[in-house]
mmCIF file of the C-alpha atoms, coordinates in Angstrom:
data_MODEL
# 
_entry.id   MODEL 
# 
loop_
_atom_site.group_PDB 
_atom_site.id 
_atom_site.type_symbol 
_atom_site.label_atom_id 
_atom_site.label_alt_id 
_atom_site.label_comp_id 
_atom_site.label_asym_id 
_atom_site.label_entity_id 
_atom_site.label_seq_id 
_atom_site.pdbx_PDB_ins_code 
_atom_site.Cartn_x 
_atom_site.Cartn_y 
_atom_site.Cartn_z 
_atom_site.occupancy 
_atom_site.B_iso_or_equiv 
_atom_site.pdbx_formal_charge 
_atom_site.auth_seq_id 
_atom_site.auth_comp_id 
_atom_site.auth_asym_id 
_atom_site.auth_atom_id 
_atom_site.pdbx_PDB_model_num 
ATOM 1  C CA . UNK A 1 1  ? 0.000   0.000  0.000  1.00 0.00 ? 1  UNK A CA 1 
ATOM 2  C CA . UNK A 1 2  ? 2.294   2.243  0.693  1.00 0.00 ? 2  UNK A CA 1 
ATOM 3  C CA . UNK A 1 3  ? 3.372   2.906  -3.352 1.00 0.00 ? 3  UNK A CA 1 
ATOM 4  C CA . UNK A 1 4  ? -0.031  3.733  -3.386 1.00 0.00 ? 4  UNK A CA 1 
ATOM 5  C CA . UNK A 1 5  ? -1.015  7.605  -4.676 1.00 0.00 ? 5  UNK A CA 1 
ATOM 6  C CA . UNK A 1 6  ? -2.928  8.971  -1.284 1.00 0.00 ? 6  UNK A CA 1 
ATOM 7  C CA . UNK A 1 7  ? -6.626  8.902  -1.735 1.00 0.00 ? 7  UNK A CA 1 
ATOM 8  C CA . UNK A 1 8  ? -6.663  5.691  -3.396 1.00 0.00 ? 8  UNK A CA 1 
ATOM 9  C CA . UNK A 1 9  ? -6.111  3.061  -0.487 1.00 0.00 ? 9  UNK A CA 1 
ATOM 10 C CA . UNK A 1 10 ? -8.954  0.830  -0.453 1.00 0.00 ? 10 UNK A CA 1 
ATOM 11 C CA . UNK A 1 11 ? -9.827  -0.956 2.701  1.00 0.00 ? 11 UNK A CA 1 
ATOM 12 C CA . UNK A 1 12 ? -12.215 -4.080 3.599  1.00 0.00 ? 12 UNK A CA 1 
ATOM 13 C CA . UNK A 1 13 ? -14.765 -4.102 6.044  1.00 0.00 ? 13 UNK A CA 1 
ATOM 14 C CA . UNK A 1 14 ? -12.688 -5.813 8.581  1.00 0.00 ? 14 UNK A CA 1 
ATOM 15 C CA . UNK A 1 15 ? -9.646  -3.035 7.965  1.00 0.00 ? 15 UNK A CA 1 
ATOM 16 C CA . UNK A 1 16 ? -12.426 -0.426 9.004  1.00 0.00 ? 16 UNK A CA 1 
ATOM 17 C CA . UNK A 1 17 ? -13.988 -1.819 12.118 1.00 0.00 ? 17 UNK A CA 1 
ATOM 18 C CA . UNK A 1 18 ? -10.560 -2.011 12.998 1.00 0.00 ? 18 UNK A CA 1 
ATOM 19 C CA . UNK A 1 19 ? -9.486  1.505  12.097 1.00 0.00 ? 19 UNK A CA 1 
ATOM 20 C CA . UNK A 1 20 ? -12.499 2.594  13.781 1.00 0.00 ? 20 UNK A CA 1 
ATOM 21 C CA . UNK A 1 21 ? -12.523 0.480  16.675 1.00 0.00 ? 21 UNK A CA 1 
ATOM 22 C CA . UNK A 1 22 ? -15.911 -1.027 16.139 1.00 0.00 ? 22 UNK A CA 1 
ATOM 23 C CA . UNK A 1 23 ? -17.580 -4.207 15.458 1.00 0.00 ? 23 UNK A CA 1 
ATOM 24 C CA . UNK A 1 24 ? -17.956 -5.217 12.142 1.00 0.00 ? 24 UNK A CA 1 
ATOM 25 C CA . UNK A 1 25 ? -21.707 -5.007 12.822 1.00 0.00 ? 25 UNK A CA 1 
ATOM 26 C CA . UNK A 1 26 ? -21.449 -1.496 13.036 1.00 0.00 ? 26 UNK A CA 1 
ATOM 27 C CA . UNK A 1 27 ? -19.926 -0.822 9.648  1.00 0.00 ? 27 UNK A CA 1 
ATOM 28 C CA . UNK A 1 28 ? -22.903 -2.830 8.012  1.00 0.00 ? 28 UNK A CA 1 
ATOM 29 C CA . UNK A 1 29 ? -24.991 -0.927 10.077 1.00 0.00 ? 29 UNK A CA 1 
ATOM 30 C CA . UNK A 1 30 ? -23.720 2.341  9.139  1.00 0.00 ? 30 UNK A CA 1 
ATOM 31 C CA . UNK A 1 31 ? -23.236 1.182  5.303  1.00 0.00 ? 31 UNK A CA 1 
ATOM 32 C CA . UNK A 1 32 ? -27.167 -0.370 5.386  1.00 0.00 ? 32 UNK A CA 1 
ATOM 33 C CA . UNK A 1 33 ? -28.571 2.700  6.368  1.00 0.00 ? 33 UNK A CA 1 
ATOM 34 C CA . UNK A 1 34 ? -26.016 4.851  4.084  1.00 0.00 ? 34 UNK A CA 1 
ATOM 35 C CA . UNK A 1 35 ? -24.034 7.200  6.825  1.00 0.00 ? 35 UNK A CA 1 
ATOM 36 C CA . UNK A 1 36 ? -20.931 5.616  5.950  1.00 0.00 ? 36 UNK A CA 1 
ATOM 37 C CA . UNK A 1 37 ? -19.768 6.321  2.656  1.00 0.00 ? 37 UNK A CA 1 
ATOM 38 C CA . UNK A 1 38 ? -18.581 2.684  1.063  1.00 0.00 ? 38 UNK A CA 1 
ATOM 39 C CA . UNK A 1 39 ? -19.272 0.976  -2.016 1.00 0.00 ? 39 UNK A CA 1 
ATOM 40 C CA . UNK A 1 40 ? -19.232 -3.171 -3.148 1.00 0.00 ? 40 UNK A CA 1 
ATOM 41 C CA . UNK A 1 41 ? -16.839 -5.335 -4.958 1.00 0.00 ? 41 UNK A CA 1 
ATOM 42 C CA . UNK A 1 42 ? -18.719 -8.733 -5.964 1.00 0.00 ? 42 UNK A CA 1 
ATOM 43 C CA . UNK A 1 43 ? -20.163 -9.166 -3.022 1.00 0.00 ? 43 UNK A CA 1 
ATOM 44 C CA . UNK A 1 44 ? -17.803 -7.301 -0.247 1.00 0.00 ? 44 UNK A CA 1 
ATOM 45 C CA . UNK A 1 45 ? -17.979 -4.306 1.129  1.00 0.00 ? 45 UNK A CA 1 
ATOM 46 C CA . UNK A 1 46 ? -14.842 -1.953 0.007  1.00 0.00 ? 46 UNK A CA 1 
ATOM 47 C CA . UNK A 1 47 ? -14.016 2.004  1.527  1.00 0.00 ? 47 UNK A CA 1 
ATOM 48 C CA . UNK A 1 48 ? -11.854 4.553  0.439  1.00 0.00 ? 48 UNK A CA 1 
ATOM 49 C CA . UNK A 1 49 ? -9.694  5.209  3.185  1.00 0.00 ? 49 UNK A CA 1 
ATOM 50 C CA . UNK A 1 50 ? -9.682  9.276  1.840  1.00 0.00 ? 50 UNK A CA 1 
ATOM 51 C CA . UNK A 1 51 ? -13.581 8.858  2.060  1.00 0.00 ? 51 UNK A CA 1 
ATOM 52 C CA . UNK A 1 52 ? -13.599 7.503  6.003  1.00 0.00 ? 52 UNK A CA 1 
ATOM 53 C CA . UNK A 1 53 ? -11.496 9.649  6.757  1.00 0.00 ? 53 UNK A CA 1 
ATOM 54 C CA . UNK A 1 54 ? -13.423 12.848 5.825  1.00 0.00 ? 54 UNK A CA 1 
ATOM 55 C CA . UNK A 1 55 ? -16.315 10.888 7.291  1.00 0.00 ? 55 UNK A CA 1 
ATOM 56 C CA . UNK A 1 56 ? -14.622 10.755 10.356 1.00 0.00 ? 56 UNK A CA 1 
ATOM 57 C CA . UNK A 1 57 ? -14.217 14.587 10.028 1.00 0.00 ? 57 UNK A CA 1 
ATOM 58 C CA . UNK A 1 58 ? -17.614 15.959 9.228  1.00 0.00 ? 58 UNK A CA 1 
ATOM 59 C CA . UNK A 1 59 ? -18.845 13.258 12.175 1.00 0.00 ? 59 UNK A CA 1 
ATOM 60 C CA . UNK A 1 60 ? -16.786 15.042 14.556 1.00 0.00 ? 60 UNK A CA 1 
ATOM 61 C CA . UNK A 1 61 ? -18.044 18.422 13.083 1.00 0.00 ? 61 UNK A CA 1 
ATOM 62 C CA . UNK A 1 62 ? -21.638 17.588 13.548 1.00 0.00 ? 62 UNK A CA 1 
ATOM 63 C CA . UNK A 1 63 ? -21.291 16.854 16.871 1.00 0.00 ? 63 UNK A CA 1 
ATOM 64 C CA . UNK A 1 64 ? -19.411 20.036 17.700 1.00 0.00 ? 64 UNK A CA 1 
ATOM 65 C CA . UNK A 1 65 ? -22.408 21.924 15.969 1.00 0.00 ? 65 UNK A CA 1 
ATOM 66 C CA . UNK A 1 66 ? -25.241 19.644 17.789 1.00 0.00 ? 66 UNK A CA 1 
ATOM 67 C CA . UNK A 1 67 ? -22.987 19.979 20.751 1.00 0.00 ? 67 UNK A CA 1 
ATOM 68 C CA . UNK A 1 68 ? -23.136 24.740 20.412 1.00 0.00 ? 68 UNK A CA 1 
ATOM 69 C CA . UNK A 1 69 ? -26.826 24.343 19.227 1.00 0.00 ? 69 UNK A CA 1 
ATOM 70 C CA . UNK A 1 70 ? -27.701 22.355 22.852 1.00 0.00 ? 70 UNK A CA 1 
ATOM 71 C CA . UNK A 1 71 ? -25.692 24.733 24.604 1.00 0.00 ? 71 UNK A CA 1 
ATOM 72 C CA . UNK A 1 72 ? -27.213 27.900 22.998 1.00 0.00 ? 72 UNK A CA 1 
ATOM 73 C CA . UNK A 1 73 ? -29.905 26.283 24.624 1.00 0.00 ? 73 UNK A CA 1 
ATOM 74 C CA . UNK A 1 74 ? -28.758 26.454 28.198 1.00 0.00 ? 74 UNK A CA 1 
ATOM 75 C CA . UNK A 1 75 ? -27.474 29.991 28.296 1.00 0.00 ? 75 UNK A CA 1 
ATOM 76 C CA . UNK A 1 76 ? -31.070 31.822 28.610 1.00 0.00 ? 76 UNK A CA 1 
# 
């Protein structure tokens, strides 16, 4: 992988749950119900690693932003 131009490493679902640190019924949660950007080879699930990885980012962005709107909340 690593002769690999960046944005094109391709991980399997088992490489992600890994990365992420979840069960592998999580990913095909998250694919099934399309919040996790991924797409199929045959039969198997395959990610960009550039794609989870701006995933990753706007997840941690949205919860910043749900995180300011709740305490917007609490100020009055």
């Amino acid at each position: 992988m690593p002769d690999e131009p960046l944005g094109t490493v391709i991980l399997t679902l088992k490489e992600v749950s890994a990365y992420l640190k979840v069960t592998e019924r999580t990913i095909y949660r998250l694919v099934a119900g399309k919040k996790m950007p991924a797409f199929k080879v045959g039969g198997s699930w395959r990610f960009k690693k550039a794609d989870i990885d701006q995933w990753i980012r706007s997840q941690s962005e949205n919860a910043a932003a749900a995180e300011g709107s709740a305490n917007l909340g609490e100020s009055k």
